[in-house]
Backbone bond lengths (Angstrom), bond angles and torsions (degrees), N, CA, C in turn:
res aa  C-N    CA-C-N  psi(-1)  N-CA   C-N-CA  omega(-1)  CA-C   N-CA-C  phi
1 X - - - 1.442 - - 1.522 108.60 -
2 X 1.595 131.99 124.67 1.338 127.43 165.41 1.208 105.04 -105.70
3 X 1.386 88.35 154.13 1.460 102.00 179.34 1.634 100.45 -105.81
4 X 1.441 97.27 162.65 1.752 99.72 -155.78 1.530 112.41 -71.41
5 X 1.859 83.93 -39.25 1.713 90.36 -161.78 1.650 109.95 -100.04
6 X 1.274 108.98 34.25 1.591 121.81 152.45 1.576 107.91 -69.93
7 X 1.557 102.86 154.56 1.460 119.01 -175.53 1.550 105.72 -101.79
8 X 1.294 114.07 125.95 1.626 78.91 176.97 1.678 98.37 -126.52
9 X 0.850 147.63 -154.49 1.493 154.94 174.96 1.312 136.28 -120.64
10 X 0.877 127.29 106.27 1.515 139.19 -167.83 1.521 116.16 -70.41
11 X 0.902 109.63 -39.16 1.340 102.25 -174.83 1.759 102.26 -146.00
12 X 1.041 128.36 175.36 1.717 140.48 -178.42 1.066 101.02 -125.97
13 X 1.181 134.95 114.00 1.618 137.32 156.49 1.529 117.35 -93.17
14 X 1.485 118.53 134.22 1.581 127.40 160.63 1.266 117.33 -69.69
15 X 1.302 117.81 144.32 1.706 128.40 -171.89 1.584 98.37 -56.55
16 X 1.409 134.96 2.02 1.550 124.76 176.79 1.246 94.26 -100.60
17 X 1.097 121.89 -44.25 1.480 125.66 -166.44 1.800 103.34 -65.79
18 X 1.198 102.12 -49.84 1.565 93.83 -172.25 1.914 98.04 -69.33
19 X 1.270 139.11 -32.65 1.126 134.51 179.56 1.636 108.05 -49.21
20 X 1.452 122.08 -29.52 1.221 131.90 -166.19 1.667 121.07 -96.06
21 X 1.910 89.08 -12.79 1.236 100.11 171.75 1.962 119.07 -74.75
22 X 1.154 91.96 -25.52 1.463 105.78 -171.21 1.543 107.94 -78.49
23 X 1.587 110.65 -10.07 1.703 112.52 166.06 1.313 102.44 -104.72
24 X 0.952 128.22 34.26 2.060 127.20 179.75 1.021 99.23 27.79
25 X 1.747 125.08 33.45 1.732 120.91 129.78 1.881 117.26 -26.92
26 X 1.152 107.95 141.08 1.751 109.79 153.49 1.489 112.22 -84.24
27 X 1.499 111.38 101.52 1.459 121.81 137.88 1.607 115.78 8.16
28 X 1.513 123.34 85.20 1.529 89.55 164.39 1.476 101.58 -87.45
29 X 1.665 89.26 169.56 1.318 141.91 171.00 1.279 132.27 -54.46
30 X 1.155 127.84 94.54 1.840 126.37 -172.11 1.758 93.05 -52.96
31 X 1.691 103.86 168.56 1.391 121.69 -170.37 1.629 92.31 -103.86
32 X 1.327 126.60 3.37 1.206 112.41 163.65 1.464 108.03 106.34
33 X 1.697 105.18 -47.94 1.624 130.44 -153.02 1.517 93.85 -83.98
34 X 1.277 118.97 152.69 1.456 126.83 165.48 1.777 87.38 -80.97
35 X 1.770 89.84 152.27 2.086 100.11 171.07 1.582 74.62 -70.32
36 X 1.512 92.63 154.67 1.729 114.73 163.71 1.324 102.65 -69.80
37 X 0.989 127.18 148.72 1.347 139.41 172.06 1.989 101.77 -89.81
38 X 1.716 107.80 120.01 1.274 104.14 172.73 1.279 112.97 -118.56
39 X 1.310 123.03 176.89 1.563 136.25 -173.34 1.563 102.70 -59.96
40 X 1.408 122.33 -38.02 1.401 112.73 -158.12 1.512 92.62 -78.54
41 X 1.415 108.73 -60.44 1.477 117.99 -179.59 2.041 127.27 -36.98
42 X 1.648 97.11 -20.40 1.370 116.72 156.88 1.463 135.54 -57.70
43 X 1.705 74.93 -62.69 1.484 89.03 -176.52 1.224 107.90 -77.78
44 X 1.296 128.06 -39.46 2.295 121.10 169.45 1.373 103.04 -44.97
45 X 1.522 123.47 -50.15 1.235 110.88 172.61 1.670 140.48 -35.56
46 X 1.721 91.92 -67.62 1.445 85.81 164.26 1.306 133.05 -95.03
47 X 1.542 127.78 0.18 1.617 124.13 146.06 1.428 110.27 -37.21
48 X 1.576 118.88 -60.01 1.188 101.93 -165.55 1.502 119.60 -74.62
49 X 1.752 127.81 -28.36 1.352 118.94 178.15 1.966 88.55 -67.58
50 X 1.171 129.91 -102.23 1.415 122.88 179.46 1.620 111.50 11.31
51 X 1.083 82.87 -79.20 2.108 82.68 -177.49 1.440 120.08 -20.94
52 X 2.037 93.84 -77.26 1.075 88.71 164.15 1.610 152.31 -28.50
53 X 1.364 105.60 -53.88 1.606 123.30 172.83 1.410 103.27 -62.73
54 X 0.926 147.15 -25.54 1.479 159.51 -177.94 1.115 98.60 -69.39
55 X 1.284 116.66 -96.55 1.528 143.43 162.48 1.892 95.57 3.59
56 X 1.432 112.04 -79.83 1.307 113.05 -165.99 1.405 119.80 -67.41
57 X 1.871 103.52 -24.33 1.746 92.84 174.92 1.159 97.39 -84.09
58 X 1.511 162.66 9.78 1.876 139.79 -176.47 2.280 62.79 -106.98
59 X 0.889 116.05 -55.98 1.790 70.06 -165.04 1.934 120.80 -63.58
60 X 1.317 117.79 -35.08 1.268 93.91 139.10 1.240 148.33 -37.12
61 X 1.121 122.94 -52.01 1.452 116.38 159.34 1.504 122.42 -66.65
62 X 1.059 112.79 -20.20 1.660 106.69 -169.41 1.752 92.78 -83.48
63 X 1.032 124.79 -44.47 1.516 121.51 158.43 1.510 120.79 -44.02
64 X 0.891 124.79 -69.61 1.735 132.12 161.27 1.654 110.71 -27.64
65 X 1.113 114.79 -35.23 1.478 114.33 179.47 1.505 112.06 -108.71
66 X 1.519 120.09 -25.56 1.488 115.55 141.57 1.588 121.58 -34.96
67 X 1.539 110.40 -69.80 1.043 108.36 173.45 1.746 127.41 -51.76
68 X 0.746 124.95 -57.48 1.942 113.45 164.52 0.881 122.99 -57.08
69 X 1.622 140.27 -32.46 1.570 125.38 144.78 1.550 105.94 -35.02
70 X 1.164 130.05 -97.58 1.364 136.88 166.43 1.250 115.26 9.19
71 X 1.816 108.12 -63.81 1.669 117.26 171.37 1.457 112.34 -49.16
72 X 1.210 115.95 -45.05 1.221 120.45 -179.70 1.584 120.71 -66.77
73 X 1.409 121.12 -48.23 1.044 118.58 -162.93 1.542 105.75 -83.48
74 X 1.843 122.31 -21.56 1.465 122.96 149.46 2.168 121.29 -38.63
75 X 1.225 92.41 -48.23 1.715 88.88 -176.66 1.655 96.70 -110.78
76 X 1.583 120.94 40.16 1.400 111.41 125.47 1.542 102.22 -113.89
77 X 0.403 115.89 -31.63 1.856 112.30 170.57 1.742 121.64 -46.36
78 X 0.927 124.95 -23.43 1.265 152.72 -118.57 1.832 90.13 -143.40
79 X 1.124 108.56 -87.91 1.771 113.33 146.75 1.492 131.99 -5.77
80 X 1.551 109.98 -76.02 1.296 148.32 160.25 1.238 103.90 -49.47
81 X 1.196 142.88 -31.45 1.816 139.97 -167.28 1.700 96.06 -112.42
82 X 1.538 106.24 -17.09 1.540 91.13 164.59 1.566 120.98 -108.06
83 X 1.069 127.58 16.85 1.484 155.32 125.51 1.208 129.79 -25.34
84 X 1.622 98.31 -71.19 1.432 115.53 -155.04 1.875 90.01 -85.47
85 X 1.561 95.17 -20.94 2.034 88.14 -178.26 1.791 101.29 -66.07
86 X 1.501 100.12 -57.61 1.171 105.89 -177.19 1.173 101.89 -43.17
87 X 1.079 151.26 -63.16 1.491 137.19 -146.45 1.932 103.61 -85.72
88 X 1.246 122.79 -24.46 1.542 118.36 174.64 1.515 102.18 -87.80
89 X 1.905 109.26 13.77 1.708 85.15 170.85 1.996 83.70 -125.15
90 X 1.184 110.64 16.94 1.593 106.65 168.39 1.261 89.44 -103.09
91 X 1.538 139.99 -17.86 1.389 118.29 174.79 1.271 116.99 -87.25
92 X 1.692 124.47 -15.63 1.543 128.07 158.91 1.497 99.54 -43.43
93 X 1.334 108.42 -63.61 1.545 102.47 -173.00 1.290 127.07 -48.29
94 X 1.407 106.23 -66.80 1.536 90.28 163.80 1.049 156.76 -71.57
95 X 1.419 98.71 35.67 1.401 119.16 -176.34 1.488 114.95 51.60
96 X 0.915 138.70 11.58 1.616 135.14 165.85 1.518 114.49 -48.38
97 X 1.268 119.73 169.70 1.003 121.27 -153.11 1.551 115.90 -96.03
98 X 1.267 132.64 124.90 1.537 139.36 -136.89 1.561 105.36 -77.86
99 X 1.440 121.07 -12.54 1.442 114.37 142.02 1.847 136.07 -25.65
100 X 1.562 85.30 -60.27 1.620 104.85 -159.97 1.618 94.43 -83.97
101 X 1.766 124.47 -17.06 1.096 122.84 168.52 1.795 108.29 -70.23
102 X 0.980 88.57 -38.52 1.942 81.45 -166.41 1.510 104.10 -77.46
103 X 1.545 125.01 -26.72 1.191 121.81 162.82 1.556 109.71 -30.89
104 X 1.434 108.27 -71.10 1.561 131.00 -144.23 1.460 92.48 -77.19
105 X 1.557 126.23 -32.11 1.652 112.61 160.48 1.446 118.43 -77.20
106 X 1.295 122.66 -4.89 1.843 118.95 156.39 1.167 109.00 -69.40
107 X 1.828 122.84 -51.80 1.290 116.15 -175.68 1.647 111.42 -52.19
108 X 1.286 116.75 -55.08 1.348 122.17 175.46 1.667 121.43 -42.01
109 X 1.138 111.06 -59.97 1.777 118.87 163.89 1.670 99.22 -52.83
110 X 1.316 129.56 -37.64 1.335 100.62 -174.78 1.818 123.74 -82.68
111 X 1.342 89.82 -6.37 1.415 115.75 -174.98 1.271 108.67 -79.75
112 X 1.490 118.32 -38.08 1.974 116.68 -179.56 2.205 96.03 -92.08
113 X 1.251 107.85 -9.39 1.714 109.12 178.74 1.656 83.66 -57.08
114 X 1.404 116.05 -79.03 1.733 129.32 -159.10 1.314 72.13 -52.53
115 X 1.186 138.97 -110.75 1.359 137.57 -110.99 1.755 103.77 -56.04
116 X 1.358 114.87 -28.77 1.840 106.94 169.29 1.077 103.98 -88.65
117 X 1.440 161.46 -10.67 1.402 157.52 125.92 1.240 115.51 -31.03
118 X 1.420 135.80 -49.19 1.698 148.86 -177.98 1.792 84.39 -61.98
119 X 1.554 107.15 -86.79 1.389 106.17 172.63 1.346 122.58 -8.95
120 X 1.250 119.11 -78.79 1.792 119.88 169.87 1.067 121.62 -58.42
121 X 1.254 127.76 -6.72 1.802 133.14 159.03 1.186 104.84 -79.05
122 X 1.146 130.00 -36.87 1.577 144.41 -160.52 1.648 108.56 -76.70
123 X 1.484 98.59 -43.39 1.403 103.79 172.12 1.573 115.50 -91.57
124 X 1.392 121.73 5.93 0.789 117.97 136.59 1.150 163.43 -41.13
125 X 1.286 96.66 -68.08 2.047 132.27 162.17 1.137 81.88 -45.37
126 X 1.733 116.31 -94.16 1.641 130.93 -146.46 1.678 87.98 -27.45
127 X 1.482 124.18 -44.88 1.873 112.56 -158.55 1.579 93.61 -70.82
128 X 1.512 126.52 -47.77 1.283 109.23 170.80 1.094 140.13 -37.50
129 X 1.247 114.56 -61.39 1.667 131.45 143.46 1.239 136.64 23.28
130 X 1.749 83.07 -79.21 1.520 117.73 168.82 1.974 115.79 -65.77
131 X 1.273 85.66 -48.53 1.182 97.93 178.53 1.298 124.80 -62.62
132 X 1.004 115.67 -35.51 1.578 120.66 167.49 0.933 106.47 -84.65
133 X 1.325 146.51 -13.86 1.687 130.85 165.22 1.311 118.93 -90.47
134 X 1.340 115.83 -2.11 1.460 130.47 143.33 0.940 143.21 -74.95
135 X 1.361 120.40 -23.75 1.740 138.34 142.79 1.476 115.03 -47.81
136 X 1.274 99.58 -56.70 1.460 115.82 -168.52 1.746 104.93 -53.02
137 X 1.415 102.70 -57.14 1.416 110.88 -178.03 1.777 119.01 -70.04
138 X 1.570 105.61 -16.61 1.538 109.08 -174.62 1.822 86.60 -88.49
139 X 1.191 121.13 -19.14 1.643 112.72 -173.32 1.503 98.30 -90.45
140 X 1.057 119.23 -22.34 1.924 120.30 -177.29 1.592 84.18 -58.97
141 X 1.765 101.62 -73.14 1.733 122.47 -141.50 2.061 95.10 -63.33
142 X 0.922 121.40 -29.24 1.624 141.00 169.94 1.824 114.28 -43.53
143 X 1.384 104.61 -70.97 1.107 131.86 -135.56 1.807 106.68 -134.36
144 X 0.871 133.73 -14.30 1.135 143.69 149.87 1.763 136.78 -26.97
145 X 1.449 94.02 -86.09 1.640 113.31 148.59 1.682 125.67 -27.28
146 X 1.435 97.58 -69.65 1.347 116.42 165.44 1.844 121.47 -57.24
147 X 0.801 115.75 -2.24 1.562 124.83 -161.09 1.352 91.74 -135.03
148 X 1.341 148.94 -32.14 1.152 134.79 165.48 1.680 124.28 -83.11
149 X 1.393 99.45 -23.05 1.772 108.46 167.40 1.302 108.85 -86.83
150 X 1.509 133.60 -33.76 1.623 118.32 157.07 1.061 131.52 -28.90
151 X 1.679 101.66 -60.67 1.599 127.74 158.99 1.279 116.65 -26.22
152 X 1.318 99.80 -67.44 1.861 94.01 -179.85 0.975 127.37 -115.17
153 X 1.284 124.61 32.58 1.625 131.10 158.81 1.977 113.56 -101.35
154 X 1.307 91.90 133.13 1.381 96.44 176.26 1.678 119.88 -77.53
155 X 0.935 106.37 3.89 1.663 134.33 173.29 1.526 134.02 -86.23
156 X 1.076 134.95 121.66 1.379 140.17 -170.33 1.222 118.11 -24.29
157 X 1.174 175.30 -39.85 1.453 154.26 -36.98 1.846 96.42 -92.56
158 X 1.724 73.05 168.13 1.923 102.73 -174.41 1.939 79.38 -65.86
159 X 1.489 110.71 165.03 1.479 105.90 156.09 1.597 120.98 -94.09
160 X 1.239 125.03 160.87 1.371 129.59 -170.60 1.650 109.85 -44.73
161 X 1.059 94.15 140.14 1.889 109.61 -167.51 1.330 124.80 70.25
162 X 1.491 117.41 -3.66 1.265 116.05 161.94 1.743 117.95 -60.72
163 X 1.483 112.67 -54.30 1.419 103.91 -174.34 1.559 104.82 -100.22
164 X 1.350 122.88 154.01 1.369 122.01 175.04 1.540 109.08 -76.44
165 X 1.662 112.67 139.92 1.192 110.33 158.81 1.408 121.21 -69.52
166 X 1.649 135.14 168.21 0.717 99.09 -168.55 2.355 69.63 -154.02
């Protein structure tokens, strides 16, 4: 059933075509024909959605494995600053000289600095992480739809973000 006083559209114009409208150019005329759809034009297609998704999970992952280095190098740091105490309170003992003690408690303070610095890198990544697997999934939930009806329509499509998924 239509209703009367719907708008509907007569024709589709490309962003050149309408540029040409504004010089009272004549509009050409589509050939009617869908472009054939070819192998190369396939495969650019999905290299580039693929890629993309690729692309963003190795940086997800490369973050994910940032972060556990990081983990790691926090509880050797951490380790190392309880070391260096131990050893400026084996140099109390041996009476050495309270220089080389206060040294070995700088080394120690500089040793828990990195290891709460690694930490705040650490929680860093993990936000990257996230963040990139939220890209990833806002580019699935985005771009998806649209990228699978390109695929199989022998027909021009709108380009990505023109029509809403839905």
């Amino acid at each position: 059933m239509s209703d009367s006083n719907a708008i509907e559209p007569t024709a589709v114009q490309t962003g050149a075509e309408i540029e040409h409208v504004g010089d009272n150019a004549p509009v050409p005329a589509s050939g009617g024909k869908p472009d054939r759809p070819t192998w190369s034009r396939a495969i650019h297609g999905i290299l580039n959605f693929v890629t993309l998704a690729a692309r963003i999970m190795a940086l997800a992952a490369a973050a994910a494995l940032l972060k556990e280095q990081l983990h790691l190098l926090k509880a050797r740091m951490h380790n190392d600053a309880a070391r260096a105490r131990r050893l400026a309170e084996h140099l109390n003992q041996a009476g050495a000289d309270t220089r080389f003690q206060a040294q070995t408690f700088e080394v120690a303070t500089a040793f828990e600095r990195v290891a709460e610095s690694s930490g705040e890198l650490a929680q860093a990544a993990d936000d990257m992480e996230a963040n990139a697997r939220g890209v990833r999934d806002a580019h699935e939930a985005e771009y998806r739809g649209i990228y699978e009806v390109r695929q199989a329509s022998p027909y021009a499509q709108p380009l990505p973000g023109f029509s809403a998924v839905r």
